[in-house]
N, C-alpha and C positions, 0 to 999 in steps of 0.2 A: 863356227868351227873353233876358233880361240877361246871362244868359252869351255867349250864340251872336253877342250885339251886341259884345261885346265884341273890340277888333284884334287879332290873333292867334291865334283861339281856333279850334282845332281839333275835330274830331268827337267825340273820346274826350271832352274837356273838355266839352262839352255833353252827353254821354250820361250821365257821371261826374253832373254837376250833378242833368242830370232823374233818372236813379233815385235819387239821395240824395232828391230833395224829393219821389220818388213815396211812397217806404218812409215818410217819416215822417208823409204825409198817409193815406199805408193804416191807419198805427198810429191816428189820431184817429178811424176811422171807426166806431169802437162806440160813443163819445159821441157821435157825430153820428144814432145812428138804434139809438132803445130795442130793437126785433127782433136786430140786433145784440149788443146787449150782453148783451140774457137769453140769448142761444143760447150766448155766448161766443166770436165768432167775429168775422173781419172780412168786410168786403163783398170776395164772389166776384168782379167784375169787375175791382176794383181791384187784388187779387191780382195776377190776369192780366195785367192791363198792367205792374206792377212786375216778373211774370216775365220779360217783354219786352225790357222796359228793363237789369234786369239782366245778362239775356243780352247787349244790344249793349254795355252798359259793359267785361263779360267779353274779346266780341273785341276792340275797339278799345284796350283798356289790357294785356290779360293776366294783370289780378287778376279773383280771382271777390268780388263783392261778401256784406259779412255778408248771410246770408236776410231775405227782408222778413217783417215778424211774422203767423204766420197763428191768433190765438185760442189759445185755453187748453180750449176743446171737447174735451171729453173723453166715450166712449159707453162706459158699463160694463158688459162680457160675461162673461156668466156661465159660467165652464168646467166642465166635466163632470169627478165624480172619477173619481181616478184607478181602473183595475183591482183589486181585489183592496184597495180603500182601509177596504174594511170586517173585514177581518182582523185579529184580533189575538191575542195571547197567552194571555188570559185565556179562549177558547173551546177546543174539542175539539184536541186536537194533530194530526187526521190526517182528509184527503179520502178517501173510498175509493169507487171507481167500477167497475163492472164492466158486463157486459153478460152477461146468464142464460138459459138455455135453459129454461125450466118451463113446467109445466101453472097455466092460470089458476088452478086452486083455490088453488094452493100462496104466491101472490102474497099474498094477507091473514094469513096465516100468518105469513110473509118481513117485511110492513110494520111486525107488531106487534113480531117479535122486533128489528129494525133499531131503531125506535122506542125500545126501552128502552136502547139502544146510543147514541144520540147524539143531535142537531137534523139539519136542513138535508135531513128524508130527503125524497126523488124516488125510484119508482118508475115506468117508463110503460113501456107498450109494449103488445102482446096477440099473440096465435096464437106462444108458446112464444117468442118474442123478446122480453124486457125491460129495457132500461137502470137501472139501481139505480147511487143517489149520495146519498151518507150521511156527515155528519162526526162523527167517533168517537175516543176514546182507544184503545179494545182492536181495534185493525185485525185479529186473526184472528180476534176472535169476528163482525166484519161478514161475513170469507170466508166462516167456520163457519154462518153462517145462510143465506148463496148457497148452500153445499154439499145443506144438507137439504134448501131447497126446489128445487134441480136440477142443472146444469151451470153454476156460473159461467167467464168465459173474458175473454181481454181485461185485464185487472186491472190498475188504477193506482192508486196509492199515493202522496199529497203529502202531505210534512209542513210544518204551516203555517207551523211556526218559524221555519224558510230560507224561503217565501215570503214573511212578513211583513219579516224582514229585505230581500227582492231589492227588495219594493215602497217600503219607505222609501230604499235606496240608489238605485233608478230616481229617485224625486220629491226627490233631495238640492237643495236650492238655491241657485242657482248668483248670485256679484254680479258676472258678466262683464255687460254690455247695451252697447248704442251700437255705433258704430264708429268705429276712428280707423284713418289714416295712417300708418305707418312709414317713414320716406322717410333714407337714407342721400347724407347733405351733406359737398362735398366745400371747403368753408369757415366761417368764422364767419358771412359775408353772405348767404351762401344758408341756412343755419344758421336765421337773422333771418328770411329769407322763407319757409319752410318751415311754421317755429311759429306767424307771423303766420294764418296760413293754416288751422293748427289741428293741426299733422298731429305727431308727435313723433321725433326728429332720432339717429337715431346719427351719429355723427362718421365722415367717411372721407376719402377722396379718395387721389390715387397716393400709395404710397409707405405708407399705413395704412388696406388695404381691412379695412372692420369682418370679423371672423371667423362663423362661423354661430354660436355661443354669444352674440355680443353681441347679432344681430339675434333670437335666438330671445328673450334675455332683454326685448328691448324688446317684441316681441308678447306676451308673457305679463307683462308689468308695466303696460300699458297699460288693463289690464281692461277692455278691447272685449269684447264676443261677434263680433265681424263686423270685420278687420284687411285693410285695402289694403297692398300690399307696393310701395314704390319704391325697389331697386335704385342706378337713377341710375349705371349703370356696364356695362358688358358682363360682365367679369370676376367682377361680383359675383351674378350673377344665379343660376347654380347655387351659390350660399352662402345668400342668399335664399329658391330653393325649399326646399334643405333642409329650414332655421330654419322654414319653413313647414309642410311634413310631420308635425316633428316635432313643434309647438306644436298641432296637427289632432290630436294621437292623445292628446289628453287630453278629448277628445269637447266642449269645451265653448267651441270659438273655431271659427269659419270663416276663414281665410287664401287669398288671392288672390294670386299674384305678377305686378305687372306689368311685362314686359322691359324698361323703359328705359334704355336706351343711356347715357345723356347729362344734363346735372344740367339742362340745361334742357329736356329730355323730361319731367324730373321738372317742372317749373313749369310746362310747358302743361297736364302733366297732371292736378295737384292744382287747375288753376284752373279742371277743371267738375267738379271732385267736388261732388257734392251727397247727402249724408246721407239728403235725402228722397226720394231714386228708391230702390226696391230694390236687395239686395246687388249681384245680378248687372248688373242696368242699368248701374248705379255704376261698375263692373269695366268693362263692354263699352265705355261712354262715355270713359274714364278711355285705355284703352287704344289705342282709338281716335286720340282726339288725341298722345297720345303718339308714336305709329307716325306722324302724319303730321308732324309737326313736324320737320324736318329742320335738322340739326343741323352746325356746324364750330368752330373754335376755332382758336387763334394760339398757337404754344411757341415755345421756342429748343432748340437743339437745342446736348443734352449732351457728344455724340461723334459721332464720324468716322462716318456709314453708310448705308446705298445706300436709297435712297427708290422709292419708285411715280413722284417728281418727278422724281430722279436723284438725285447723292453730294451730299450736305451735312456742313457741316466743322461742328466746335464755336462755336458762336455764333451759328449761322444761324437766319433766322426761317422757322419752319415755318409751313403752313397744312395745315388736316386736315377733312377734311369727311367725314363718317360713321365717322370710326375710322380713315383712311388717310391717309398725306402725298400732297397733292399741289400744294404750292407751295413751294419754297423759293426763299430772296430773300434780301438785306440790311434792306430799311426794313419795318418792323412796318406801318406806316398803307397803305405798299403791299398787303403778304401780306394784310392785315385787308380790303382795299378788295375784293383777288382773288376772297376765300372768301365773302365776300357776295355778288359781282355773282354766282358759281357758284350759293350757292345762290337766289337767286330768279331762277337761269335757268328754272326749274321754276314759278315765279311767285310771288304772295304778298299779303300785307295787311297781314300784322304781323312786325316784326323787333324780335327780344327780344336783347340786347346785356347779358352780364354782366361786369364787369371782374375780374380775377384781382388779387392782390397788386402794387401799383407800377403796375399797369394801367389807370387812372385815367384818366389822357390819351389813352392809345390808344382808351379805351370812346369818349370822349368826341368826339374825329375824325373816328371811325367812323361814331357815331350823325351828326354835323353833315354829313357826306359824303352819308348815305343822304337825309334830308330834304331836302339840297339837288338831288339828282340824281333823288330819286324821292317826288315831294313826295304822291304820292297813298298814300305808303305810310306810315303808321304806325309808331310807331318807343318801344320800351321801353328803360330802361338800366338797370338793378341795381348795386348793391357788391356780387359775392362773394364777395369777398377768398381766392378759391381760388390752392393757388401750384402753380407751375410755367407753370400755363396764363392769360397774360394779358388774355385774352377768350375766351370762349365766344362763341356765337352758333347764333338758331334763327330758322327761317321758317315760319310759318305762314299 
């Protein structure tokens, strides 16, 4: 309430405030009520409302806030061993299994001479059909006692040696867990907002798109089991899935790639990743926002050549909204003013504003222009010190 009284203060800045003071009055709640604190948990409703809160601080700013604390509750389940886990060396070398055609008599016969042959023996069956399974070192003297007492048929043969090997290579254990981020930054300042975030950063941008070895090396040095892919480029995106495929065939990471265009596709995007949805939730939420975030950006232009706008000479300021020219101008706060109003011809709530190299002023115009002309809108500004491009810009 002291905030919201406060002159100037806008929605986000009240949302900002309440979830900060929700999370840290959630965190008191196991001293405040002994059932809490023996369970290890905090109060279920309070939860819920910080989820709330979070979420509107989320849209209104375009960061995702740290998670609010939920307990140290931990329930310990009991796994079942693995297959084949009671195998080992030191017993018989060899399964032998068959299935026999004999007369009942001949079955007490077959059990006693099986029996001095090895452990583990089974016999069943009746009316001349009997399944026989026996583990033994002398695999033909097992045949040899199927033969006398009938028709053995069927016959398999496992040596335990190679099973007990397959089964310790199956249960090898692995230190990939969690999941992280991989997000390809096209400056130092997105760079900054990236990691803040949590996620882990190959360098890129025009002119040094990361190659599929860098990005592969960063999903396999990350030690996730579960890796979100951001792109953040068109061009890069089959480099990405690649690095993905091939980081997947060593069985012990899941990779997702998610198409994003545009480095501020990437910052809608990582701002609902949330760790505690499941992998795929994570991906479909993640991707989601991504795809709707519609994206433009401000260059100059290097050479002489024919546009979607028309011919632009060297020095011209471009405007580009989804990967195409379609404004060329002289004054930058113009083109910057164009590509805005375009995109929230579509509509909007939140306008995210990043500045590029020396792009400082033009962010800063830009943002004053929007709050003045569109004051019910929302308005974010970054450093991302990306070059060539000296604004970005997204609508959501």
């Amino acid at each position: 309430m002291t905030r919201a009284a406060e002159p100037g203060a806008r929605a986000r800045d009240v949302f900002t405030a309440a979830a900060g003071a929700g999370r840290e009055a959630l965190a008191r709640t196991p001293s405040q009520l002994k059932v809490l604190a023996d369970a290890g948990v905090v109060d279920a409703g309070g939860r819920g409302l910080c989820v709330v809160l979070d979420a509107a601080e989320t849209v209104t700013t375009g960061r995702r806030p740290p998670p609010a604390p939920a307990g140290v509750h931990r329930i310990p389940v009991r796994l079942p061993a693995a297959a084949g886990a009671d195998l080992s060396p030191d017993g018989p070398s060899y399964e032998v299994m068959y299935l026999l055609d004999a007369e009942d008599s001949a079955i007490p016969v077959l059990k006693k001479a099986l029996a001095g042959l090895g452990d583990s023996l089974v016999v069943v069956g009746s009316e001349r059909l009997w399944n026989v399974h026996v583990h033994v070192d002398d695999v033909g003297a097992a045949i040899e006692a199927g033969i006398e007492a009938g028709r053995p048929y069927r016959v398999r043969v496992t040596h335990f040696a190679e099973q007990v090997a397959e089964n310790r290579e199956s249960r090898r254990p692995t230190t990939r867990s969690g999941r992280k981020v991989v997000v390809v930054a096209a400056g130092p300042g997105l760079a900054a907002l990236f990691e803040e975030a949590g996620a882990v950063v190959v360098p890129g941008g025009p002119g040094r798109r990361p190659s599929t070895g860098q990005i592969l090396e960063a999903i396999v040095a990350c030690g996730a089991a579960e890796v979100v892919v951001l792109p953040n480029d068109a061009d890069s995106i089959r480099v990405a899935e690649i690095a993905a495929r091939t980081a997947e065939e060593s069985g012990e990471v899941r990779v997702e790639v998610i198409a994003s265009q545009a480095q501020v596709q990437g910052l809608a995007a990582i701002a609902v990743h949330e760790p505690g949805r499941t992998f795929d939730q994570d991906v479909r939420e993640m991707t989601a926002t991504a795809r709707h975030a519609r994206h433009g950006a401000v260059t100059v232009a290097a050479k002489q050549a024919m546009t979607m706008a028309g011919p632009c000479e060297p020095g011209d300021v471009l405007g580009v909204i989804a990967g195409d020219f379609v404004i060329v101008g002289q004054d930058a706060h113009a083109v910057a003013v164009g590509v805005v109003e375009r995109l929230l011809g579509g509509g909007g709530e939140l306008v995210t504003i990043v500045s590029g190299a020396g792009g400082e002023d033009l962010a800063a115009s830009t943002a004053a222009y929007v709050e003045t002309t569109h004051p019910t809108i929302d308005v974010t500004v970054h450093d991302g010190g990306q070059e060539r491009y000296p604004l970005l810009v997204s609508v959501e």
